[in-house]
C-alpha positions in Angstrom: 129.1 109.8 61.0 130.4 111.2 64.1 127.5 113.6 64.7 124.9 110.4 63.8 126.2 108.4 66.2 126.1 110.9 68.7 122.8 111.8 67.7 121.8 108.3 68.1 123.3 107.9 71.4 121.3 110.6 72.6 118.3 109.7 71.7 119.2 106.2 73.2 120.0 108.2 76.2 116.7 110.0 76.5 114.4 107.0 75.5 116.3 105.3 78.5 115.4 107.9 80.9 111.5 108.2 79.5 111.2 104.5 80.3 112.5 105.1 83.8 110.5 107.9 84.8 107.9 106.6 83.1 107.7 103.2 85.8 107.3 105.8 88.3 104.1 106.7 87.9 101.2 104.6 88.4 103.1 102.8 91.2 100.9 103.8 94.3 97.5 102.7 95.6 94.7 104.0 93.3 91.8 105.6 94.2 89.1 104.1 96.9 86.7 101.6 96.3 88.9 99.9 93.5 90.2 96.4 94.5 94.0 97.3 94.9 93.4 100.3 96.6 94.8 100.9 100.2 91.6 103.4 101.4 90.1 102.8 104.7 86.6 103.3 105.2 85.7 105.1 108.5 83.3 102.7 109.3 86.0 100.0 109.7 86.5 98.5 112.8 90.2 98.1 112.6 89.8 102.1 114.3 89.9 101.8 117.6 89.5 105.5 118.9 89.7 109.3 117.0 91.5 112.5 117.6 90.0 113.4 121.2 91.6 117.1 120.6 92.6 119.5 117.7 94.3 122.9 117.2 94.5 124.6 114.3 96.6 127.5 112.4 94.8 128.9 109.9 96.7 130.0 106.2 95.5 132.5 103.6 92.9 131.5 101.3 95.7 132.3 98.8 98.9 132.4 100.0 100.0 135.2 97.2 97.1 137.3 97.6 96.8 137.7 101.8 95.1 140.6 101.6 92.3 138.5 100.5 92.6 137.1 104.4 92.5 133.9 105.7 90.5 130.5 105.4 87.4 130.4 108.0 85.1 127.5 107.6 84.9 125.1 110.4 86.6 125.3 113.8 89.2 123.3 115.4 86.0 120.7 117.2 85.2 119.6 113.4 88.4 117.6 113.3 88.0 115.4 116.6 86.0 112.2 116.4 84.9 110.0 113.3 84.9 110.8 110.2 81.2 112.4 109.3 82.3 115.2 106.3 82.2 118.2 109.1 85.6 119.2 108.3 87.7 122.4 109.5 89.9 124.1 106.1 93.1 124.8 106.7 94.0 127.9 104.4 97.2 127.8 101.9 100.1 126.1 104.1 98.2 126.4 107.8 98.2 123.8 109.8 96.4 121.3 112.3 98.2 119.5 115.4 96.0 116.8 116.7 96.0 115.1 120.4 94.7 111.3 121.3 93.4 109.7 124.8 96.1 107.0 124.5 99.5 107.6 122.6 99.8 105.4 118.9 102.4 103.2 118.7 104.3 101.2 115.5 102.3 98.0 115.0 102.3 96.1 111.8 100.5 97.5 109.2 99.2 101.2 109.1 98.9 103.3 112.2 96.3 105.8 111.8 94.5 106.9 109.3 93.7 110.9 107.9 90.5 111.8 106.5 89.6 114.9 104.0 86.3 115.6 102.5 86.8 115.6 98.5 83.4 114.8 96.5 85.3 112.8 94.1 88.3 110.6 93.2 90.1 113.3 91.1 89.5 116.6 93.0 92.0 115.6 95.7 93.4 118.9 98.6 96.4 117.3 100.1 98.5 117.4 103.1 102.1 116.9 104.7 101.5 114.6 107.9 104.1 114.5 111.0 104.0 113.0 114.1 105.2 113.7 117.6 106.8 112.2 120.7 106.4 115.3 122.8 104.6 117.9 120.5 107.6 119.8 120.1 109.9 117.7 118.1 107.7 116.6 114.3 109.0 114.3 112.0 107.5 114.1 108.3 106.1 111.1 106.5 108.1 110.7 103.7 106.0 111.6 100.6 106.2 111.2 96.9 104.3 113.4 94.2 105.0 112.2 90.6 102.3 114.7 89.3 103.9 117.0 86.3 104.8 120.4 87.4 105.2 121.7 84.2 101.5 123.7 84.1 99.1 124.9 86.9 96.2 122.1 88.2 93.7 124.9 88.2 91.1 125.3 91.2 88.6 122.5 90.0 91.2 120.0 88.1 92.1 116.9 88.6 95.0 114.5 90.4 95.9 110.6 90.0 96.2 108.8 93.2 98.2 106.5 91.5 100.8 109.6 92.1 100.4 110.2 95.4 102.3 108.2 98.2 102.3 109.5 102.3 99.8 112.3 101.8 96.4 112.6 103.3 93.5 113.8 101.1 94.1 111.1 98.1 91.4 109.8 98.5 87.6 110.8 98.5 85.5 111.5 101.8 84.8 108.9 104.0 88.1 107.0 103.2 91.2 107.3 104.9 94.9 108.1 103.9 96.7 104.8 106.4 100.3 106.1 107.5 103.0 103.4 109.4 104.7 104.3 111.8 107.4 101.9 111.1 108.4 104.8 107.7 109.8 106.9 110.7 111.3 104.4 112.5 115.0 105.1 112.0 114.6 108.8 113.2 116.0 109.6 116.6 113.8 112.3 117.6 110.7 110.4 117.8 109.9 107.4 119.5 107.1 105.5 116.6 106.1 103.9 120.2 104.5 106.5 121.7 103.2 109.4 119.4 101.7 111.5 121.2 100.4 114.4 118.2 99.8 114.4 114.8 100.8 117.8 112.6 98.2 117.9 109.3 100.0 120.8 107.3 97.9 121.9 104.0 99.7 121.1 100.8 100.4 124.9 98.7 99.1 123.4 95.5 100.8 126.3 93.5 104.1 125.6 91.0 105.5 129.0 91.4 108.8 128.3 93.4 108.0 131.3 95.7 105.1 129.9 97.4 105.1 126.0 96.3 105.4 122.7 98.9 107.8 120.0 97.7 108.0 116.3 98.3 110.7 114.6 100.1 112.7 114.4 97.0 112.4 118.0 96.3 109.6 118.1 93.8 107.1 120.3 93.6 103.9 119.3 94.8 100.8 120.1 91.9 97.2 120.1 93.6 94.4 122.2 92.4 95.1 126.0 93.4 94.4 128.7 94.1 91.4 128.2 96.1 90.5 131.4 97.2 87.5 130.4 99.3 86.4 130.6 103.1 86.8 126.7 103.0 90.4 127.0 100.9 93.1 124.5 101.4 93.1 121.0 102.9 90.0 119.9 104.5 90.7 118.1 107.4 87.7 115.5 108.7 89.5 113.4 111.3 92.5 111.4 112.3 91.4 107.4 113.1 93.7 105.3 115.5 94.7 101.8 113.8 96.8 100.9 116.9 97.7 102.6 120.2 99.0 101.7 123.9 96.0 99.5 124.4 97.7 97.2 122.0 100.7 96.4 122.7 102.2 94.6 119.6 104.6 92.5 119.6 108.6 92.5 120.6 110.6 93.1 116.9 112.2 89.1 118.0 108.6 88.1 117.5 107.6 90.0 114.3 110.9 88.1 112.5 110.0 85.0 113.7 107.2 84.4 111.2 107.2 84.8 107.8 104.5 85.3 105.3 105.1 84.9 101.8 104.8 85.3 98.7 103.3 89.0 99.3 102.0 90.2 97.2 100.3 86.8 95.9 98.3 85.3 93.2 96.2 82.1 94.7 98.3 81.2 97.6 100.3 81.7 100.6 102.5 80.3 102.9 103.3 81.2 106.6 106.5 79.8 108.4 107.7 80.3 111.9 111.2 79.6 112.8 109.7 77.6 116.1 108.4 74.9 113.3 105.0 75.1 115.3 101.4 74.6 113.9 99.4 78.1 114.4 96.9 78.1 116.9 94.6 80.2 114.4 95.2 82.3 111.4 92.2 84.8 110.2 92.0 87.0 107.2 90.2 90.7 107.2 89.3 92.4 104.7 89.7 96.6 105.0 86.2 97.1 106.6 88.2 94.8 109.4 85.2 91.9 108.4 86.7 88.5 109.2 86.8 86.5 105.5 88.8 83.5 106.1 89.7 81.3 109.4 91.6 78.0 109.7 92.8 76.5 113.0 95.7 74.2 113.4 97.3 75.4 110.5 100.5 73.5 110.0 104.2 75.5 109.6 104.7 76.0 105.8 101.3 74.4 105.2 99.8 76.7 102.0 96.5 78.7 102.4 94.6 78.8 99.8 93.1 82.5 99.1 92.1 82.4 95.3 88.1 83.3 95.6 89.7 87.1 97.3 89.4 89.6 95.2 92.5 91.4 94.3 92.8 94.3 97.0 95.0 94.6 100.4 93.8 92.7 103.8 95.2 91.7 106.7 96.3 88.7 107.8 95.9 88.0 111.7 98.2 84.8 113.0 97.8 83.6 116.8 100.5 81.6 117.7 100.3 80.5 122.0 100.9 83.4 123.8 101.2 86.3 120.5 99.3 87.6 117.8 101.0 88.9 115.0 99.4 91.1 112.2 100.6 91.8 108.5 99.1 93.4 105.7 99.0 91.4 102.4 98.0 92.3 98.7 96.5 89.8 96.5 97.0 90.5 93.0 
């Protein structure tokens, strides 16, 4: 009887922890173009400059075979300006530290965006990204991989975005990775206010402890390696500017004095400011930054009635006299 009922309770034990890990995945943004997915296209006009310089350290085609030498296609010019599929390959573990004509800065919403060239949804190259305050001193995005490590991707296979949180190259060319500021915001050896470089590092997309990259909880990154090829590694296309110097945001007292909610949301939302003031203006926009919805004179608390979006992630623009305050929402 004994053993049974520790037999049970094991089994209890383990179903418990299957259902656990189990929520983890499928928790993060899918792929581009589907409706819930967080991808920016580069022709968006919420990007309001590029990388204006780039400098790269190359890694080995295969990091356990260097006499096999390192990656060579592109050049460090590939990675500066829009996005266009010219891309410059990092090589197993090398690296990329990118410059911008104005410092970015923590606004609401996503920051900047990075861009890799994949052909598909599935065959996703990824990437740590850091940022700077004086080049010297990088702090890294915090990043989740729930992919099984248990057997090798192999050179052509396949990844879920749906795994993938705070890496670039989830998503296909021509879409963007968006990264906030606001994730490194407790961190005292950066100020998210003025970044002055961005640090691509390619993802090692091998399991073998010697030579793997890990997430920020400690598990081992699986991406399709090796990829013993000129144009090995992560491919790195460009780094877009959401916000910079040039605009300014808003003081922290100003961000917590309106709130937006439900978010996510089904039909509705409501937006309340503790000033109990009617909104000068309040816009919608969808990802390509395409203005969808306007109403002026909205009342505090009045609801908004957004039921014809489709399900997906916009942003919600509210002018209210002398600030403008931006906030990502999600319809479901």
């Amino acid at each position: 009887m004994k053993l049974l009922l520790s037999t049970r309770f094991i089994l209890f034990f383990f179903l418990l922890n299957f259902i656990a890990v189990s929520d983890l995945y499928a928790q993060f943004a899918p792929s581009a173009r589907l409706t819930t997915s967080d991808a920016i296209h580069a022709d968006s006009n919420i990007f309001i400059g590029w990388a204006t310089s780039c400098e790269v350290s190359r890694g080995f085609v295969q990091i356990n075979r260097p006499d096999l030498g390192i990656a060579t296609f592109g050049n460090d010019n590939d990675a500066i300006g829009k996005a266009d599929n010219t891309v410059v390959s990092l090589g197993d573990g090398g690296s990329a530290v990118l410059q911008f004509e104005y410092p970015l800065r923590n606004n609401p919403g996503p920051d900047f965006a990075v861009f890799e060239n994949s052909f598909s949804n599935t065959f996703l190259e990824l990437a740590h990204v850091e940022a700077s305050s004086d080049g010297v001193n990088f702090v890294r995005f915090p990043s989740v991989s729930l992919t099984q490590f248990v057997s090798q991707i192999t050179t052509f296979g396949t990844l879920e975005a749906e795994n993938i949180h705070n890496l670039a190259g989830k998503y296909q060319a021509f879409f963007g990775v968006p990264f906030d500021l606001s994730d490194l915001e407790n961190t005292e050896s950066i100020n998210i206010n003025n970044v002055t470089h961005v640090r691509i590092i390619d993802v090692v997309g091998s399991i073998d402890t010697n030579f793997c990259s890990r997430d920020s909880a400690g598990r081992i990154i699986n991406d399709p390696w090796p990829t013993p090829f000129p144009s090995s590694g992560f491919d790195l296309d460009a780094v877009g500017v959401i916000h910079d110097i040039r605009n300014l945001g808003l003081p922290d007292l100003a961000k917590n004095e309106v709130l937006v909610y439900p978010n996510p949301f089904v039909d509705f939302i409501s937006i309340s400011s503790k000033k109990n003031t009617s909104f000068d203006k309040v816009e919608v926009f969808d990802l390509t930054g395409k203005m969808i919805f306007g109403n002026f004179d909205l009342q505090d608390s009045e609801q908004i009635d957004l039921s014809f979006l489709n399900a997906g992630v916009y942003f919600l623009k509210v002018s209210e006299s002398k600030r403008v305050i931006m906030v990502k929402i999600i319809k479901q």
